[in-house]
C-alpha positions in Angstrom: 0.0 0.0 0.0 3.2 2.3 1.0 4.3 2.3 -2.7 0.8 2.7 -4.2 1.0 5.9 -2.1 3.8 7.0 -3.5 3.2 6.3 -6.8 -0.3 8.3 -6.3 1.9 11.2 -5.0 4.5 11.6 -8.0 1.3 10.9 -10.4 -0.9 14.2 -9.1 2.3 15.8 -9.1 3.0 15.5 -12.4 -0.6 15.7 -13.8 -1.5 18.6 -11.4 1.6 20.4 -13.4 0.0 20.1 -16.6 -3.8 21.1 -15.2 -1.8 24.3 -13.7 -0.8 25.3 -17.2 -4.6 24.6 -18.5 -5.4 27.1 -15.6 -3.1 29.4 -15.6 -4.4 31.4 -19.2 -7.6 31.3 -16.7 -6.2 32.9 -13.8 -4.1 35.2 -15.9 -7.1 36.4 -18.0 -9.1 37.4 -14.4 -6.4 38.9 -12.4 -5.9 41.4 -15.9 -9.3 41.8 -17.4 -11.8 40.8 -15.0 -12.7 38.1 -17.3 -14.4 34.6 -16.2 -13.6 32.9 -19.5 -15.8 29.6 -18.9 -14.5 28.9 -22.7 -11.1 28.0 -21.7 -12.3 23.9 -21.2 -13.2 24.0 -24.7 -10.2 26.0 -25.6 -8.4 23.1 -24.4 -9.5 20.7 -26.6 -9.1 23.1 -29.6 -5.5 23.0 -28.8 -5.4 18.7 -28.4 -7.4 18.6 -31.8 -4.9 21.0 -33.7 -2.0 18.9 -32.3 -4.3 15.8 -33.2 -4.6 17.0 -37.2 -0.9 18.2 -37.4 0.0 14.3 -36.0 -2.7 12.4 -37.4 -3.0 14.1 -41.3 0.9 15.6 -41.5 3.3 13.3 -39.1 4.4 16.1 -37.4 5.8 15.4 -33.4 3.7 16.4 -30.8 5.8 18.4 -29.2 7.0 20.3 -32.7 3.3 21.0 -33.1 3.2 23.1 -30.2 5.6 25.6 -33.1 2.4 25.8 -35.3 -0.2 25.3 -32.1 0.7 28.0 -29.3 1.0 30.7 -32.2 -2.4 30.0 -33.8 -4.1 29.5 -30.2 -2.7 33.0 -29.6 -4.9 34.9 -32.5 -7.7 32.6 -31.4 -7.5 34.6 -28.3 -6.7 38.0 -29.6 -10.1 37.4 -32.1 -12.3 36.2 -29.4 -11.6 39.7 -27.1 -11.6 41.6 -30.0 -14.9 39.9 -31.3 -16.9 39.5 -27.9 -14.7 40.9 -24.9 -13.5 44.3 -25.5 -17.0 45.8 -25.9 -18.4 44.7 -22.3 -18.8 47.5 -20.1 -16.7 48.2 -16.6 -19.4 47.5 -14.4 -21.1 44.5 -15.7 -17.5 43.1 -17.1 -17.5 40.1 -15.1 -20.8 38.7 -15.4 -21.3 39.5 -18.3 -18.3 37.5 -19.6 -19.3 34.2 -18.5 -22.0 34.7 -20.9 -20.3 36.1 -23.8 -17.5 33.3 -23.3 -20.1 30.7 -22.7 -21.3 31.5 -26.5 -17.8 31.2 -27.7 -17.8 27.9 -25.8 -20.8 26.3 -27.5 -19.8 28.1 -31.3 -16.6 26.6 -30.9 -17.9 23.1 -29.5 -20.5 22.6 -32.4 -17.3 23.1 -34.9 -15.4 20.8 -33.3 -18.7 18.2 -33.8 -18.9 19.4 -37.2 -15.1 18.8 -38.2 -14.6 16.1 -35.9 -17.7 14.4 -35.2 -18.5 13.1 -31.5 -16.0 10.1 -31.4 -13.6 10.0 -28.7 -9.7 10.1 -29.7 -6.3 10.4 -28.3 -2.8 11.7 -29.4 -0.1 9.1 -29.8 4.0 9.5 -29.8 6.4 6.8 -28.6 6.8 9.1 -25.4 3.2 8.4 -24.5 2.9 4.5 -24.1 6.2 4.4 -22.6 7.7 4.4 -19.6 10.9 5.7 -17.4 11.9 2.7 -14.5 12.6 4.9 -11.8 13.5 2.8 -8.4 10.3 0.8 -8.2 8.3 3.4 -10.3 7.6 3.5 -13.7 7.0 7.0 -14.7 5.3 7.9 -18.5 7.5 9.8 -20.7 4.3 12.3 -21.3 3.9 13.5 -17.9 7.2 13.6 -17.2 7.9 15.7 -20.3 4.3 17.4 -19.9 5.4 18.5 -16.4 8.6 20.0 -17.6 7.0 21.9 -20.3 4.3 22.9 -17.6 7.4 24.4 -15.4 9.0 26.2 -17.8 5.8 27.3 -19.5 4.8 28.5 -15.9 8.1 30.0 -15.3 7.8 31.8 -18.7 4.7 33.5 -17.7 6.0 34.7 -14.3 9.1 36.2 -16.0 6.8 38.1 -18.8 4.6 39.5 -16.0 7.8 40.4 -13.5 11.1 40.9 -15.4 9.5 42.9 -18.4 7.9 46.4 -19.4 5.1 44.6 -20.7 4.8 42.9 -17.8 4.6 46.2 -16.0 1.8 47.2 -17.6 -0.4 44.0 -17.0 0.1 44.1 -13.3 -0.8 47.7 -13.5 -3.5 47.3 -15.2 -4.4 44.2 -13.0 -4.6 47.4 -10.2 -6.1 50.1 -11.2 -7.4 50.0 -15.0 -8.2 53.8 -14.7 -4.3 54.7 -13.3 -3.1 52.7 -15.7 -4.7 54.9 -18.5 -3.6 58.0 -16.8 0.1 57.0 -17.1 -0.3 56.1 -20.8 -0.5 52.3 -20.9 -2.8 51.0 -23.5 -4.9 49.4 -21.2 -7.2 47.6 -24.3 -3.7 46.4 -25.9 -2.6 44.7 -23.2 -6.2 43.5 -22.4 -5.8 41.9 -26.3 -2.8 40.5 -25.8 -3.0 39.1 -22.3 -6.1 37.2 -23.6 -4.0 36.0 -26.7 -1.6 34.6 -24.3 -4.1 33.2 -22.2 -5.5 31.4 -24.6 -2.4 30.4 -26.3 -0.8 28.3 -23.0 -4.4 25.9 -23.8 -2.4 24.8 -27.2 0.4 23.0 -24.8 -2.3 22.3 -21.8 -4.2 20.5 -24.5 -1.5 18.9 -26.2 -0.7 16.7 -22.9 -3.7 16.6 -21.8 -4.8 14.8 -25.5 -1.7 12.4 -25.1 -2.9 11.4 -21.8 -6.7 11.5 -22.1 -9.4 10.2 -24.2 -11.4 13.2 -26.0 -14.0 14.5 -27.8 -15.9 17.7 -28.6 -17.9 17.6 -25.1 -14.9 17.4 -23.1 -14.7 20.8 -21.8 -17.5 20.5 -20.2 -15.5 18.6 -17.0 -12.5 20.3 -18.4 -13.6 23.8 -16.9 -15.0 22.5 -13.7 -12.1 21.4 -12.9 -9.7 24.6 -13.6 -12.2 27.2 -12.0 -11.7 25.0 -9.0 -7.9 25.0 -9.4 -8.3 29.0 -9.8 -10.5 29.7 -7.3 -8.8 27.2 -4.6 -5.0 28.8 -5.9 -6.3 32.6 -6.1 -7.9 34.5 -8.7 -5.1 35.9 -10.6 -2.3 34.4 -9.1 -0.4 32.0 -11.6 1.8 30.3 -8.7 -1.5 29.5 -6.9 -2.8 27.7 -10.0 0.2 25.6 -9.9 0.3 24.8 -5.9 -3.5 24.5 -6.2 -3.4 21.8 -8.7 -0.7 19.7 -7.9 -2.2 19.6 -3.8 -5.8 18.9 -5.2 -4.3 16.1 -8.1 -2.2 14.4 -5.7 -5.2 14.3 -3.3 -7.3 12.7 -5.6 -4.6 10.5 -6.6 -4.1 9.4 -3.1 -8.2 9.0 -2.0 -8.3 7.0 -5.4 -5.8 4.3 -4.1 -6.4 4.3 -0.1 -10.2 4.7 -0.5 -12.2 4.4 -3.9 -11.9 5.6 -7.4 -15.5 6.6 -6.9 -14.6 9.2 -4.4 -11.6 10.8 -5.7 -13.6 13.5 -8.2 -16.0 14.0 -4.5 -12.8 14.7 -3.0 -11.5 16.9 -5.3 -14.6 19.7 -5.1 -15.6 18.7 -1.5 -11.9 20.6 -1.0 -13.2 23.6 -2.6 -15.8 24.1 -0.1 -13.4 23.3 2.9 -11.0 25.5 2.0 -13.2 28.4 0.7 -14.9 28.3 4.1 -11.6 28.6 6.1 -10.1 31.1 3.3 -11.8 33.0 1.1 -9.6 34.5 -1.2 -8.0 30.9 -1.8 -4.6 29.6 -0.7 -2.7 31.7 -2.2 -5.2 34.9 -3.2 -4.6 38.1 -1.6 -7.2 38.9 1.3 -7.8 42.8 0.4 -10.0 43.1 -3.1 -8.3 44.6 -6.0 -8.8 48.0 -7.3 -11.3 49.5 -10.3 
């Protein structure tokens, strides 16, 4: 039992990486725009079935996809605030998003259906049916190599939004949209581009996630319940919280799948939302005081 423990704790760890990088276009989008972009589940699976059609129809590697992927999931992002975002108004930004991105969600489903059709399907690669023997573990080359994309990915992000001038500018807009104007940052330029980017993270996110999961058009659909839990439970806006968020509540589920019941493990993993919401809030790693209009 010790070393199915074990094994459940290195496995949430290393899927709870790639379900941070899923989340973390989420909790960026928020903490910069307000934004509760229920789309991003779907958005996902965009991003598996691109890297499914550049495998599948032109042989190209997974991983090389992601050249051809992150890019286009980037002016997927930029057209969707353009198209449906950037006109909400100030006040009634955050609700109404959820139904503007709820739209995009089914418009973007019903092509996938179209394109696709309903059957389920999965990415393939000699890294994802084989295995590194670690000690006594045997560890799949895809979440090992999905977690180290997810860290570097992650790391990315956090250098973008703290070592750069752009960077600057999202956090300041992140605290007062109005001060930011009156200092002369473009505040619907970066609100364009922080979306793109958002979105663009899905493409890898997806990738993985296709390699290591079953699929089909009506995926997102668990897909987002699961990272606005990972968001709320990490901190809206905070990408570090995404990432400790999702590897605690992963490796949880892991672990109540092996000691207790498979059944239980998915009541585990939102029972924790309430527990830890009651206790605190802003989340585990959120700031306590609100943010500023």
């Amino acid at each position: 039992m010790g070393t199915l423990v074990v094994d459940a704790v290195i496995s949430g760890i290393l899927t709870g990486g790639v379900y941070a990088l899923m989340a973390a276009g989420l909790t960026l989008i928020f903490g910069v725009m307000d934004i509760i972009n229920v789309a991003q589940g779907i958005l996902v699976v965009l991003g598996a079935y691109l890297s499914y059609t550049l495998s599948v129809h032109l042989g190209v590697d997974l991983f090389l996809g992601l050249v051809v992927t992150v890019p286009a999931m980037f002016v997927v992002g930029v057209f969707i605030q353009w198209a449906f975002i950037r006109r909400l108004g100030e006040r009634e930004r955050t609700a109404m998003s959820i139904l503007a991105t709820y739209a995009v969600a089914i418009i973007i489903e019903g092509v996938l259906g179209l394109v696709f059709g309903v059957d389920y399907v999965q990415l393939n690669a000699w890294y994802v049916n084989q295995s590194i023997h670690l000690f006594s573990f045997y560890l799949p080359y895809i979440y090992v190599f999905g977690f180290v994309l997810a860290v570097c990915l992650l790391a990315a992000l956090y250098v973008m939004l703290y070592r750069t001038r752009f960077g600057r500018s999202v956090r300041a807009s992140l605290q007062d949209r109005s001060a930011a104007r009156l200092v002369g940052i473009d505040v619907d330029r970066v609100a364009a581009v922080t979306f793109g980017i958002g979105v663009a993270v899905t493409a890898a996110g997806g990738m993985v996630f296709g390699a290591t999961n079953s699929f089909n058009p009506n995926t997102g659909y668990d897909l987002i319940s699961r990272l606005l839990t990972i968001v709320i439970l990490g901190g809206l806006g905070s990408i570090g919280g995404a990432l400790g968020a999702a590897v605690v509540m992963l490796v949880i589920e892991d672990v109540v799948a092996v000691v207790w019941s498979p059944i239980w493990a998915p009541f585990v993993f939102f029972a924790m939302l309430v527990v830890v919401l009651s206790v605190r809030p802003s989340g585990l790693f959120g700031q306590v005081a609100g943010r500023a209009q």
